[in-house]
C-alpha positions as CSV (number, residue, x, y, z in Angstrom):
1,X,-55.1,68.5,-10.7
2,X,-52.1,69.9,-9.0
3,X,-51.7,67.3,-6.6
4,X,-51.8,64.6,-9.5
5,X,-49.1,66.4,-11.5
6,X,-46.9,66.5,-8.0
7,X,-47.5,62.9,-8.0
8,X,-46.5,62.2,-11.8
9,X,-43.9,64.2,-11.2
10,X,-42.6,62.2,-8.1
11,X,-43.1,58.6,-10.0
12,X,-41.0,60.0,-13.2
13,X,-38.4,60.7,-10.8
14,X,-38.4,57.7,-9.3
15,X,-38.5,56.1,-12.3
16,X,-35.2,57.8,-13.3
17,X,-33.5,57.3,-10.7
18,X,-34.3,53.5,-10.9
19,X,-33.1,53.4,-14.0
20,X,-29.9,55.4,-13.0
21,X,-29.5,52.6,-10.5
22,X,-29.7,50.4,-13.1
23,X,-27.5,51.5,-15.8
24,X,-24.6,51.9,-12.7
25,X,-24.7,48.2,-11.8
26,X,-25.1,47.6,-15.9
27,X,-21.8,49.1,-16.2
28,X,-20.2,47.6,-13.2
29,X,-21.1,44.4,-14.6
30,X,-19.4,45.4,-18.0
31,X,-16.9,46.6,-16.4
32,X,-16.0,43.2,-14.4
33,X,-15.9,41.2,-17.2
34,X,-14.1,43.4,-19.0
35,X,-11.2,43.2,-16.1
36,X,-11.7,39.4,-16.7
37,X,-11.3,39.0,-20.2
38,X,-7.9,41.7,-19.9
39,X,-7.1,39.3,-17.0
40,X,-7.5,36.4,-19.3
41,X,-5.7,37.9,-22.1
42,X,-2.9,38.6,-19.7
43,X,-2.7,35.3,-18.9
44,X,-3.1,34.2,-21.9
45,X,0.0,36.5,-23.0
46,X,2.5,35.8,-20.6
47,X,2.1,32.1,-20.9
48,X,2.9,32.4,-24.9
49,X,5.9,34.4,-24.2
50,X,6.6,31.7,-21.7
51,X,6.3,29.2,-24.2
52,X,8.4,31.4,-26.7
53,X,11.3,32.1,-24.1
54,X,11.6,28.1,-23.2
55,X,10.1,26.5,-25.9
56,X,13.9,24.5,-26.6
57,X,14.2,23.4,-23.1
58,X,10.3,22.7,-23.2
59,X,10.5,20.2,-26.6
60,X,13.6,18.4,-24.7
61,X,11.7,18.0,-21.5
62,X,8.7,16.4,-23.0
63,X,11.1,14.6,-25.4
64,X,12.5,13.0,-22.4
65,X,9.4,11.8,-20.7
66,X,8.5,10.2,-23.8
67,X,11.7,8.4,-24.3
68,X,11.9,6.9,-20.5
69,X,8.3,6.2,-20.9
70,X,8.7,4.4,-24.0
71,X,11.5,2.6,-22.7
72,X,9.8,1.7,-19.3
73,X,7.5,-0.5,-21.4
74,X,9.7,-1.6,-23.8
75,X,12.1,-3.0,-21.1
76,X,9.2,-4.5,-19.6
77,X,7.8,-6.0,-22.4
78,X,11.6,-6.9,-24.7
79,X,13.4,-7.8,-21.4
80,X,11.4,-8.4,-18.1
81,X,8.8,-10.4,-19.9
82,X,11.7,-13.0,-21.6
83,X,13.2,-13.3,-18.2
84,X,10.3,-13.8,-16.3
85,X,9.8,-16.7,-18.8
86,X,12.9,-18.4,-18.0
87,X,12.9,-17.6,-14.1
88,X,9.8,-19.3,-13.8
89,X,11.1,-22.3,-15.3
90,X,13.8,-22.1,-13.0
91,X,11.9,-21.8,-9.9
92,X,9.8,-25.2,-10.8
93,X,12.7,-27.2,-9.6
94,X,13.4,-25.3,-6.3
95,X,9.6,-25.4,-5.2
96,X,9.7,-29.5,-5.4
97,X,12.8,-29.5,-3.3
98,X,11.2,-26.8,-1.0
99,X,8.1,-29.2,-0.8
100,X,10.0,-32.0,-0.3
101,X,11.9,-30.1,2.3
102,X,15.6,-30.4,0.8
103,X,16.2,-27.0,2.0
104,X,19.6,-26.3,1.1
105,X,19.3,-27.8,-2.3
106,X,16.2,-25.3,-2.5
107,X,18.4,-22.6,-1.6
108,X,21.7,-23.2,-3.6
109,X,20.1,-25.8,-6.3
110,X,21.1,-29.1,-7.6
111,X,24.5,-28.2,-9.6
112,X,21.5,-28.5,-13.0
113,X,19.4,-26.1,-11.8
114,X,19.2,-22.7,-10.3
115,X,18.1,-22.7,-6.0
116,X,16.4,-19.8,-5.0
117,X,19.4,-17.4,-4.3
118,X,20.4,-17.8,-7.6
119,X,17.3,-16.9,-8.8
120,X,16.8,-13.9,-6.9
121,X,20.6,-12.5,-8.1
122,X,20.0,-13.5,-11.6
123,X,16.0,-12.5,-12.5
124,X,16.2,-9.9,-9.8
125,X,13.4,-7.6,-11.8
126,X,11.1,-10.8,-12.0
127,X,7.9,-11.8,-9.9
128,X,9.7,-15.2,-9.8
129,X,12.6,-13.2,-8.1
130,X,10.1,-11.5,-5.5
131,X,8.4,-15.1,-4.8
132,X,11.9,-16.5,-4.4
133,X,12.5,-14.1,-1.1
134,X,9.6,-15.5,0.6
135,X,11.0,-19.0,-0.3
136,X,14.8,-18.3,0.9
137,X,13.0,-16.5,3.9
138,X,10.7,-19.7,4.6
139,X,13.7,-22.2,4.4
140,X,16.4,-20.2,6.6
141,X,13.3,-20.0,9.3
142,X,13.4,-23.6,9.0
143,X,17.1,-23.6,9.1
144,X,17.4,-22.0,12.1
145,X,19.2,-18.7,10.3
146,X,16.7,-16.2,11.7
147,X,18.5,-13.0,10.6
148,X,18.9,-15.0,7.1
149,X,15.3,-15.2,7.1
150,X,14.5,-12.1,8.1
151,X,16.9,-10.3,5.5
152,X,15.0,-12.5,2.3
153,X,11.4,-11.8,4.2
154,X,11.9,-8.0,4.3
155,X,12.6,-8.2,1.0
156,X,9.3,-9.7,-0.6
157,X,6.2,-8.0,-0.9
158,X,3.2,-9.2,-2.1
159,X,-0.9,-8.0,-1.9
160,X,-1.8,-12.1,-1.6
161,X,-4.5,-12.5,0.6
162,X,-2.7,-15.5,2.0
163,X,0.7,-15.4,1.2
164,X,0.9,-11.8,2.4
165,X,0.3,-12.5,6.0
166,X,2.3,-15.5,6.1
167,X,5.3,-13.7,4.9
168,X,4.7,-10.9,7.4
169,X,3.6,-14.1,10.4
170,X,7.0,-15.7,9.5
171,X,9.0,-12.5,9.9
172,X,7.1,-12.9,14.0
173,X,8.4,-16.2,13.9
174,X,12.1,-15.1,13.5
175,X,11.6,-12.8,16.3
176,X,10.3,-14.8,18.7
177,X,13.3,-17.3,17.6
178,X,15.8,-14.1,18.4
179,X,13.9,-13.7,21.9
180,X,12.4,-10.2,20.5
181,X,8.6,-11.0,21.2
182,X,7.9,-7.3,21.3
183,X,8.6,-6.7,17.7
184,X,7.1,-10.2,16.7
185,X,3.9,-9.4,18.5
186,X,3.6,-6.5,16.4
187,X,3.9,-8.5,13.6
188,X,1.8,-11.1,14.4
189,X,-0.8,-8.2,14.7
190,X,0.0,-6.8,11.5
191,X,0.0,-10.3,10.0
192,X,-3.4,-10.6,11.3
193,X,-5.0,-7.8,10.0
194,X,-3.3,-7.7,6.3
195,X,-6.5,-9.8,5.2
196,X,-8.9,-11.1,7.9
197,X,-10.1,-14.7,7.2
198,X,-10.5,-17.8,8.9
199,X,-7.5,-19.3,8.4
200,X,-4.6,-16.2,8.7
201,X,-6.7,-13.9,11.4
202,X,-6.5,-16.2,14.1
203,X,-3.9,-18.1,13.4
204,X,-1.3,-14.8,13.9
205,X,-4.1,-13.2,16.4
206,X,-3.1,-16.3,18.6
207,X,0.8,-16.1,18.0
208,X,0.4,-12.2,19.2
209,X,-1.5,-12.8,22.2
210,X,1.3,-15.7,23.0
211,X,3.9,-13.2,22.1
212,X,2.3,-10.8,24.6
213,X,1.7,-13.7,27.5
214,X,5.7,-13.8,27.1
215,X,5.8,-10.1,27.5
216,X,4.1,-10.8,30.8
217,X,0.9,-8.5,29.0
218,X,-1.9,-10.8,30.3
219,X,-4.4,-8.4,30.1
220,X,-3.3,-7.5,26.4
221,X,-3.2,-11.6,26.2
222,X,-6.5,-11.9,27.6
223,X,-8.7,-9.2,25.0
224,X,-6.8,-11.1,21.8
225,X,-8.3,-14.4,22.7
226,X,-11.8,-12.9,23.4
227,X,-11.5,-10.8,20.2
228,X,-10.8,-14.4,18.5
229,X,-13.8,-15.9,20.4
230,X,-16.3,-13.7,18.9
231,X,-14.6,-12.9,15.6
232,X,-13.6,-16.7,14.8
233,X,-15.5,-19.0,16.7
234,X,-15.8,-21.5,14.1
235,X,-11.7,-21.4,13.1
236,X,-9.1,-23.8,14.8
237,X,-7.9,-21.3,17.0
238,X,-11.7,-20.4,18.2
239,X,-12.9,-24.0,19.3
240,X,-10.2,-24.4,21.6
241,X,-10.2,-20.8,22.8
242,X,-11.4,-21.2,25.8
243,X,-9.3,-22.5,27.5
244,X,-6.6,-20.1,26.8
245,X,-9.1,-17.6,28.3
246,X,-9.6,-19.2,31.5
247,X,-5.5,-19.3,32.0
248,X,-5.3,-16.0,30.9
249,X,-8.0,-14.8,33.1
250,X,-6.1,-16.5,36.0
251,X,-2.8,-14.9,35.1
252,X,-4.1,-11.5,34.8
253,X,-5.7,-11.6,38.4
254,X,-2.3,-12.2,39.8
């Protein structure tokens, strides 16, 4: 009997202190979120007197976003949109002369309607603007005025799968003209890989490894026309490539 009362005794202390335990983490856990809802209110507090102290300067600020974002749109929509309207009109004339390759005329226009440069000053904000750099750029390459070209080419900018590369693949074309075939291999490369397809990748991929052969880079030379070999056999450039491997092969051995 004694030693099962010593027993009992043990297991209601144990019990006790178990629930001691207990109670201790109980309140620690009160106690916690207690700190975080004071924490919270805090916050909460110091960002109304915030509000209170600035709330002027506050209304103004977000008065003024409103106003330049309203008015971003509503220029865009009262203002670009009308003039985008009209400099496309414009530009309908300057493209047939471009096509028919009356340069100048596309440039300066016809004395009736607007060239390209006149475009470009006058719808400046417009798409027909932007297109019109790529024009000017296109016609002073084929005019001979390479730092023409390359002042209306650095200017354009366009995501076009094809017309992107061929801005960037004309801008090569002005250096090489300026004997810079450094920075127009570059380009060529960067023309190259704006949007690979089989008409701009190895068109610009074989203007680079030219540009490189001039550098006196054979061995750069050499891996551009393999690369087009296996990446675009079936373009132009990659049925008659090679050739241009063999004499590169023979100029890197040298």
């Amino acid at each position: 009997m004694a030693a099962h009362t010593s027993i009992s005794g043990k297991n209601v202390i144990l019990h006790l202190q178990i629930s001691v335990i207990m109670a201790s983490k109980k309140d620690k856990k009160i106690n916690k979120t207690e700190e975080r809802i004071v924490a919270v209110e805090e916050a909460f507090s110091k960002t109304e007197q915030f509000i209170e102290k600035y709330q002027q300067i506050i209304l103004i600020v977000v008065g003024v976003i409103i106003v330049i974002v309203l008015g971003f749109f509503g220029f865009k929509r009262f203002y670009i949109a009308p003039k985008g309207k009209d400099a496309q009109s414009q530009m309908f004339m300057a493209e047939k002369y471009f096509e028919q390759d009356s340069l100048k005329k596309a440039l300066n226009g016809d004395g009736q309607y607007l060239g390209f440069l006149a475009i470009i000053d006058e719808f400046g904000m417009t798409k027909s603007a932007n297109l019109a750099h790529y024009y000017a750029g296109i016609c002073y390459l084929k005019l001979g005025q390479f730092d023409q070209a390359l002042e209306q080419l650095n200017k354009f900018s366009s995501n076009d799968h094809m017309v992107g590369p061929m801005a960037k693949g004309a801008m090569g074309d002005a250096h090489m003209e300026l004997n810079q075939a450094e920075k127009a291999a570059g380009l060529y490369m960067a023309a190259a890989e704006m949007s690979k397809n089989e008409f701009t990748s190895p068109l610009f991929l074989m203007k680079s490894a030219m540009a490189f052969e001039e550098l006196g880079n054979y061995e750069k030379a050499l891996s551009i026309y393999k690369r087009i070999k296996k990446d675009f056999p079936r373009s132009a450039e990659g049925r008659e490539i090679d050739k241009y491997i063999v004499y590169a092969e023979g100029l890197a051995k040298k």
